[in-house]
C-alpha positions as CSV (number, residue, x, y, z in Angstrom):
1,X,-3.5,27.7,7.0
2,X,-2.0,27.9,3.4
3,X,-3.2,29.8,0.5
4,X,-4.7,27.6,-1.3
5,X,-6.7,26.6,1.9
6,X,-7.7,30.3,2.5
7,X,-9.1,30.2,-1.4
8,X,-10.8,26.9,-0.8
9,X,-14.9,27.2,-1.2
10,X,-17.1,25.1,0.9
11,X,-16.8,21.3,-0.1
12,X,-20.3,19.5,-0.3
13,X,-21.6,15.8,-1.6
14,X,-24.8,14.6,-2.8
15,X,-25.9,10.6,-3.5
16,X,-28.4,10.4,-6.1
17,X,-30.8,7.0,-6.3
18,X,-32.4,5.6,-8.9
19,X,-34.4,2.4,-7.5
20,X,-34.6,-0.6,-9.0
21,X,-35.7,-0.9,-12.5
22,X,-34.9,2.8,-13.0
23,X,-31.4,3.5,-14.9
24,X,-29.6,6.6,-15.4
25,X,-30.7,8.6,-18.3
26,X,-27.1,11.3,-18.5
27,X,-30.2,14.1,-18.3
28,X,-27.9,15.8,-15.7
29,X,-24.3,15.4,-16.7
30,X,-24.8,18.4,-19.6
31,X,-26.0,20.4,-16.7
32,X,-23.3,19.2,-14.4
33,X,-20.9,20.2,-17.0
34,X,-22.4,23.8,-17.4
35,X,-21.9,24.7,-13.6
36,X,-18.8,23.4,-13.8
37,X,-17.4,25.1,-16.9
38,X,-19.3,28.3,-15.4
39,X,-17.0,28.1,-12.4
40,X,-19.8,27.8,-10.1
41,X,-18.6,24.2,-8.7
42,X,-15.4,22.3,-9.2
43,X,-16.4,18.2,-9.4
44,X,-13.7,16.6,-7.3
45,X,-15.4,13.0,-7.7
46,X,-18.2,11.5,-9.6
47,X,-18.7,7.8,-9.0
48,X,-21.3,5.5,-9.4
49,X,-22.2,2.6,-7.4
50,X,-24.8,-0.3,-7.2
51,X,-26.2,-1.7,-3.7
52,X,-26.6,-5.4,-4.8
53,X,-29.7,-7.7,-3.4
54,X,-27.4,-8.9,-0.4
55,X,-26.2,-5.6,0.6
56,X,-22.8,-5.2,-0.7
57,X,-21.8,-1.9,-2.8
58,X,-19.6,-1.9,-5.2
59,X,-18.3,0.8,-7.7
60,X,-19.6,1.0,-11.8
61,X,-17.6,1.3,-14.6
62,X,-17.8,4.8,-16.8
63,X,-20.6,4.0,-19.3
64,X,-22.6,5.4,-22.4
65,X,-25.8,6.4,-20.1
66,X,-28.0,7.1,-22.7
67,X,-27.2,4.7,-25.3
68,X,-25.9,6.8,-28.1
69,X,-22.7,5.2,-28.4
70,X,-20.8,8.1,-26.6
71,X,-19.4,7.8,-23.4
72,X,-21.3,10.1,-21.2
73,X,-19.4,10.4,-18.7
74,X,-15.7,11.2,-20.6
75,X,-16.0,14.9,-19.3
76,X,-16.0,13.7,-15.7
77,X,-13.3,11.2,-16.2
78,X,-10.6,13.1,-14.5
79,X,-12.9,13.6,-11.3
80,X,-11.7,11.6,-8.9
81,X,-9.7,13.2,-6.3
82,X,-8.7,9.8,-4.1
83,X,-10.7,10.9,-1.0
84,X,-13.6,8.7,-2.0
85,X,-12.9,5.3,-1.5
86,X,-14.5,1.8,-0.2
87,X,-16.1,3.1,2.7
88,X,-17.8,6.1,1.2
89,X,-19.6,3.9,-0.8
90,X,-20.6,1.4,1.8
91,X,-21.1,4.4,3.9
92,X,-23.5,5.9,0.7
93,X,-25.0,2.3,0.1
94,X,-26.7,2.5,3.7
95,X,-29.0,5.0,1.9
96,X,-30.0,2.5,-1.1
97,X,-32.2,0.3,-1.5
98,X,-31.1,-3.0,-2.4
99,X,-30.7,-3.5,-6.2
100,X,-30.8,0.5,-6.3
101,X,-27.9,2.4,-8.4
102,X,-26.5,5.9,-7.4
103,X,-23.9,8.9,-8.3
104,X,-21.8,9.8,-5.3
105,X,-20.8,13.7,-6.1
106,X,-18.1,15.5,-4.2
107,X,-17.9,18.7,-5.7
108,X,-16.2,22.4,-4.5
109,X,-18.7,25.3,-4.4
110,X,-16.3,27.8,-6.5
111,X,-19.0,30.6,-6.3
112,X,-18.2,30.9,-3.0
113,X,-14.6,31.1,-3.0
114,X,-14.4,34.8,-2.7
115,X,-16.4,35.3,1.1
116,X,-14.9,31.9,2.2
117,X,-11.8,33.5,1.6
118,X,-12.8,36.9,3.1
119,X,-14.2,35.8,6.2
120,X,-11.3,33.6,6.7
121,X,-8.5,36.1,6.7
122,X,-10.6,38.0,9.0
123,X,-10.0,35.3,11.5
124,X,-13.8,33.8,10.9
125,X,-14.5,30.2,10.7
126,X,-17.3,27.7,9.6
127,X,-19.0,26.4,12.9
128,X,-22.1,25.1,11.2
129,X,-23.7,23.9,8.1
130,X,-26.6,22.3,6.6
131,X,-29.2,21.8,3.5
132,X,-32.9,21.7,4.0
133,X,-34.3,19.5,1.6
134,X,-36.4,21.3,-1.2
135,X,-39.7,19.7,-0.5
136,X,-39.3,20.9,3.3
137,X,-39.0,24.2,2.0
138,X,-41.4,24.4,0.1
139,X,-43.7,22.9,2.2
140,X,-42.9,25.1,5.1
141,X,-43.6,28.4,2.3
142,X,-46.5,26.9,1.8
143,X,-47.5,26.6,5.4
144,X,-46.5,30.2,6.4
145,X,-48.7,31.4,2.8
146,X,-51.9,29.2,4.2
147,X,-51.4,31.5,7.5
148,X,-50.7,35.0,6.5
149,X,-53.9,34.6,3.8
């Protein structure tokens, strides 16, 4: 394993809909761009696709998301590493709804560079991982809370 590999953080994506009718506002690309320029997360890729009516994805241009003749997205516009390609988008598409758009992020967790990198030179590895979605969570607080009261 090289260097740079030992200093790598974990690597993580996340597709985010918005259904039909609903269009992106840019609401998230300002704080995006904060955890980025904080070092918390590098963005490898940002890209946005559209799961038309007969099933087929296909990528979206850059575009001034909230109509006030700036381009959003110019911050982002060097994110794009090469590993997403054709089939991570019809691979994210299976997710949409038809006539739905989404942001495919691929993005390095930086903050945890340093104990990636620690519990790799002491001949650790990575055997599982996983996200619980929020509203599990909470729900599952709020089960245990309903019990111990």
């Amino acid at each position: 394993m090289t260097d740079s590999e030992l200093e790598l953080g974990p690597v993580d994506y996340m597709i985010v809909e918005w259904p039909p009718g609903k269009e992106p506002t840019g609401e998230g690309l300002a704080i995006l761009g904060d955890l980025s320029d904080r070092g918390l997360i590098q963005v490898l890729d940002l890209a946005f696709v559209r799961k038309n009516e007969d099933g087929t994805v296909s990528g979206l241009a850059l575009m001034d998301i909230d109509a006030d003749g700036e381009l959003d997205l110019i911050g982002f516009e060097g994110a794009a590493s090469g590993l997403l390609d054709q089939n991570d988008y019809d691979e994210a598409g299976a997710a949409l709804e038809p006539g739905a758009a989404a942001a495919i992020l691929l993005y390095e967790n930086r903050w945890a560079r340093p104990f990636a990198a620690a519990v790799r030179r002491s001949g650790a590895q990575l055997v599982a991982s996983g996200r619980i979605p929020a509203d599990e969570f909470v729900d599952a607080v709020e089960s245990l809370d309903s019990t111990t009261a």
